[in-house]
C-alpha positions, -999 to 999 in steps of 0.1 A, spaced: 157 -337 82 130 -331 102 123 -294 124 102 -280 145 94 -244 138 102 -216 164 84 -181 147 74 -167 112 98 -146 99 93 -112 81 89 -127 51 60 -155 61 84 -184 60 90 -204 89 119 -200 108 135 -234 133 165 -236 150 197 -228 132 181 -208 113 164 -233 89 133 -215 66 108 -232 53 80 -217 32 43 -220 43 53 -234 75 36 -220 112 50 -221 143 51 -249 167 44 -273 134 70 -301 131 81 -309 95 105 -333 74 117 -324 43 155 -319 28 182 -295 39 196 -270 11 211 -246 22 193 -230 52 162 -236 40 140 -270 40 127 -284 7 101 -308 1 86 -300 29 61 -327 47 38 -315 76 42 -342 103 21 -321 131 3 -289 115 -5 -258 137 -42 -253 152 -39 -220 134 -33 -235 95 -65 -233 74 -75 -239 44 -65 -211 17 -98 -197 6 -84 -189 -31 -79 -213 -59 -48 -203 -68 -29 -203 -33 -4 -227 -40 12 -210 -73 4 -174 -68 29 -149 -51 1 -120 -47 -9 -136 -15 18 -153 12 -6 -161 40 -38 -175 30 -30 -204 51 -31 -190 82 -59 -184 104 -64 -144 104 -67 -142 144 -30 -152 144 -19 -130 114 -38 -100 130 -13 -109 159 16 -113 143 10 -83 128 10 -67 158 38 -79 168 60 -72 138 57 -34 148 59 -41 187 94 -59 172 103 -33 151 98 -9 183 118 -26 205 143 -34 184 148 6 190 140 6 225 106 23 221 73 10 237 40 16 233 3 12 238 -6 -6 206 -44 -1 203 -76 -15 194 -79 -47 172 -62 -50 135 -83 -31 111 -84 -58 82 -96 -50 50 -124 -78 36 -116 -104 4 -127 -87 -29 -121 -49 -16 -86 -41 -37 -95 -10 -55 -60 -9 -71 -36 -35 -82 -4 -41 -106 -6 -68 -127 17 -85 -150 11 -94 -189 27 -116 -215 21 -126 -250 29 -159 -257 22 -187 -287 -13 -192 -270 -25 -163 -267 -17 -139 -230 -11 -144 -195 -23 -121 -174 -22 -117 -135 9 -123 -105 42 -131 -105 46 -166 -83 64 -162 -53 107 -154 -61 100 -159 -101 92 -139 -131 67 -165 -141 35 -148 -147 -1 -169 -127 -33 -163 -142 -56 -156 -111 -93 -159 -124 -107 -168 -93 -87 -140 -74 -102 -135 -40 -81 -103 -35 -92 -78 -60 -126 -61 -60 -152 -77 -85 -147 -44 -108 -113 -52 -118 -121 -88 -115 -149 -78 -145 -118 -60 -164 -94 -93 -171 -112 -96 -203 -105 -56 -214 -68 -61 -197 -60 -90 -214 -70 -76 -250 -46 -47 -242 -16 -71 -236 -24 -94 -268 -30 -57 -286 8 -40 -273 25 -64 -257 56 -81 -265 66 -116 -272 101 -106 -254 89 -88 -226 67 -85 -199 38 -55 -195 27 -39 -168 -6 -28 -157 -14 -3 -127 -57 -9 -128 -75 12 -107 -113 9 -103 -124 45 -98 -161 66 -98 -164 63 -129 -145 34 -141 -117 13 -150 -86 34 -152 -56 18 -170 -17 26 -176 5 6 -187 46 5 -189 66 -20 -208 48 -27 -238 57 -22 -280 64 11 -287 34 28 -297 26 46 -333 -3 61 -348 -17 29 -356 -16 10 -318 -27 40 -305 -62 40 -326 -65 2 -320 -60 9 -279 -86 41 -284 -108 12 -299 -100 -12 -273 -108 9 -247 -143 20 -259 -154 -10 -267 -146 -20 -233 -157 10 -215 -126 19 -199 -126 53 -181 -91 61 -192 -62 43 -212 -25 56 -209 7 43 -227 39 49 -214 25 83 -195 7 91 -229 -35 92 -225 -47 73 -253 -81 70 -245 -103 94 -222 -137 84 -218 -145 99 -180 -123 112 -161 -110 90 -135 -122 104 -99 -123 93 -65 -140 104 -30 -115 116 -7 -133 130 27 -159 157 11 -138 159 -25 -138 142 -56 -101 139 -65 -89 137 -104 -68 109 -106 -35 116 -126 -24 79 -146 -11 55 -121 -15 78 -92 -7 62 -60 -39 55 -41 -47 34 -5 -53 -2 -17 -86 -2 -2 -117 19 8 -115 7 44 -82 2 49 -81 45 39 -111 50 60 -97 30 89 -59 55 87 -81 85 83 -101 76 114 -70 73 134 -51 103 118 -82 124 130 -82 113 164 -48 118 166 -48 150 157 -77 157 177 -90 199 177 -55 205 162 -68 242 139 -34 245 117 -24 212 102 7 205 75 2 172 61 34 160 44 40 139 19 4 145 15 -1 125 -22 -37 132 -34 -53 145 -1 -59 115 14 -58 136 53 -57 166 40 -91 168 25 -107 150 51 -91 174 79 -92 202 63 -134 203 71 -123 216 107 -86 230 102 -61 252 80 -42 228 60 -8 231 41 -5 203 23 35 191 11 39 165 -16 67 160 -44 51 148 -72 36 176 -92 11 157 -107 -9 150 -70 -6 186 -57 -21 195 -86 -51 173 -86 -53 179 -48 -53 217 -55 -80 215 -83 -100 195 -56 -94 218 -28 -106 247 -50 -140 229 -67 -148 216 -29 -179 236 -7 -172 239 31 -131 236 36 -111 255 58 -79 270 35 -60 249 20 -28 255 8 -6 226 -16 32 228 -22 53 206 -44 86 204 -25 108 173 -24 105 164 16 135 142 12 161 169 -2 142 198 10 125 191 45 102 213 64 126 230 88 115 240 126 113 276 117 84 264 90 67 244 117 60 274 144 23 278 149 11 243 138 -11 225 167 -1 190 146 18 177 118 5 140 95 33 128 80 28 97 56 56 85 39 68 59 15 79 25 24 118 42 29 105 67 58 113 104 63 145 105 83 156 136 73 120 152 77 119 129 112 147 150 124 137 187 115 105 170 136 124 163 163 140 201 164 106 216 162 78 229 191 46 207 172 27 196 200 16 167 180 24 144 153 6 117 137 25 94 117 14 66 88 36 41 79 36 6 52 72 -2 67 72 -12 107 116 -12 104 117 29 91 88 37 109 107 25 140 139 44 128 116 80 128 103 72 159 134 69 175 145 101 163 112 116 176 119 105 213 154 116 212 138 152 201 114 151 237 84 130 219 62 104 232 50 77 214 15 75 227 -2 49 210 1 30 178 -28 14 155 -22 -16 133 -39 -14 100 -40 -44 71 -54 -32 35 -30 -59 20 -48 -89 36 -33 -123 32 0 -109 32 31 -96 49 30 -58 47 18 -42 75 5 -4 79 3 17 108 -10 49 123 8 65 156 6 94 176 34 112 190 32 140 211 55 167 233 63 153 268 
């Protein structure tokens, strides 16, 4: 059968008439291949796309970490784009969508999951392959900073040490100020003798930190990072922006958006990651859920020279929203939250007399959901800024103002 392909869908496939998918394919290429199903196997490139290139990483063709390595990063930076201009529309919202794509460089992932089995030979250690549970070592990984890319020996060594011939291990490694920060779920249950071979482990490898199952095992340094003018204590496997850049590039926008805003709630504020930063100029009350952030946050708020006040509350912002009453007197509110939105927090927004909002988002379709809600409630969506900390890939991150008409 042979195609001609129409768009990339959502998930980085090709999409033709019918619908017929076809993986690693780019619009306007024609291709032959065989029909299962609705999507095209074996596929052969009869005319290939201006914008293919060739995928700058060895291990492209059998690694899922990256989808779109073959495409030329003018056009993803547009498609991007145009995923949330999609996502908007499909909602009936417009907007200015700003500036260029903000795209973090190769070799600048600060924090990455990674995937570990034992097997007859020895361990594999790195990414699943696209749809499988097969593990791909990815020595040559253009994706990850050269820190963690130093620390495949030291994780490796933990998965042969605790890992299991049955299952698979997982390890959330974060490069941090003052080192490699490890935790890892899904490996042999640990008793006094694993843990003084991991507490080995890790100091012969220098690890900052080593945690089992939510258990610290080895503490050499504590694991920090700078947020705005604070060092932050990272709790084990604390969510953090995948990249320097890509976090400077949402605080920039976050700040202009909320421009000489002086009282500022950040919700679903994690460790700080806006609230630190804007809280050099403004009183912030910072809202997050999990107990472990507000506490480092608080810590770091208290130990940091020159902020305004800042106040942190651990409230669940999904059962227990901010409602409008809590929101009188705030000149803006940053909300940031995960990939499933904030639609009951959207709509206590939407009641409220904030003159300005500025929302993040890693998912264009709930970020598109909120902002409806938002311009039923009397917002506008002023502007909207693309941001890509997961390059070579299809998730897409945003920053947006909203404001009172």
């Amino acid at each position: 059968m042979r195609i001609v392909v129409e768009r990339l869908g959502h998930l980085g496939d090709g999409v033709a008439a019918g619908p017929v998918y076809a993986e690693g394919l780019l619009p306007g290429e024609e291709a032959e291949g065989t029909l299962v199903g609705d999507r095209l196997q074996g596929v052969r490139i009869v005319t290939p796309s201006p914008d293919r290139v060739r995928p700058p990483c060895a291990h492209a063709r059998t690694c899922g970490g990256c989808q779109l390595q073959h495409v030329a990063d003018g056009f993803l930076a547009d498609w991007k784009q145009g995923v949330v201009v999609q996502a908007l529309a499909q909602q009936g919202l417009a907007a200015p969508v700003r500036g260029r794509v903000e795209t973090s460089p190769p070799a600048t992932r600060r924090r990455a999951t990674l995937s570990g089995r034992r097997t007859k030979g020895g361990v594999l250690l790195g990414f699943h392959a696209k749809a499988s549970d097969m593990v791909v070592p990815v020595p040559q990984c253009r994706l990850l900073h050269p820190d963690l890319m130093a620390g495949l020996p030291a994780f490796e060594a933990v998965v042969a040490l605790g890992g299991s011939r049955t299952g698979e291990v997982q390890l959330t490694v974060t490069r941090s100020l003052t080192g490699l920060d490890v935790a890892v779920t899904g490996g042999k249950p640990a008793d006094s003798a694993l843990y003084m071979d991991l507490a080995r482990l890790a100091e012969r490898f220098g690890l900052a930190r080593l945690t089992w199952d939510d258990e610290t095992v080895a503490l050499r340094a504590e694991p920090q990072v700078q947020v705005g003018p604070a060092r932050v204590a990272l709790p084990p496997g604390a969510f953090l922006q995948a990249t320097e850049a890509g976090e400077a590039a949402l605080v920039a926008a976050v700040t202009d958006a909320v421009g000489p805003a002086r009282r500022v709630a950040d919700l679903f504020c994690g460790l700080g990651t806006f609230a630190l930063p804007l809280a050099a100029t403004a009183e912030v009350r910072a809202v997050e859920g999990d107990a472990a952030l507000t506490a480092a946050l608080d810590r770091a708020a208290r130990t940091t020279a020159g902020l305004r006040k800042l106040t942190v509350e651990t409230r669940d912002l999904f059962r227990r929203p901010l409602e409008p009453d809590e929101l009188k007197g705030l000149d803006a509110v940053v909300i940031d939250p995960p990939r499933a939105g904030a639609e009951a927090q959207a709509e206590r927004l939407a009641k409220s007399a904030v003159p300005v909002i500025a929302m993040v988002s890693c998912n264009p379709a709930s970020f598109a959901r909120d902002a409806r809600t938002l311009a039923d409630g009397g917002y506008r969506l002023d502007w909207v800024q693309v941001v890509d900390q997961f390059r070579w890939s299809v998730h897409v991150e945003l920053a947006a103002r909203f404001s009172r008409k």
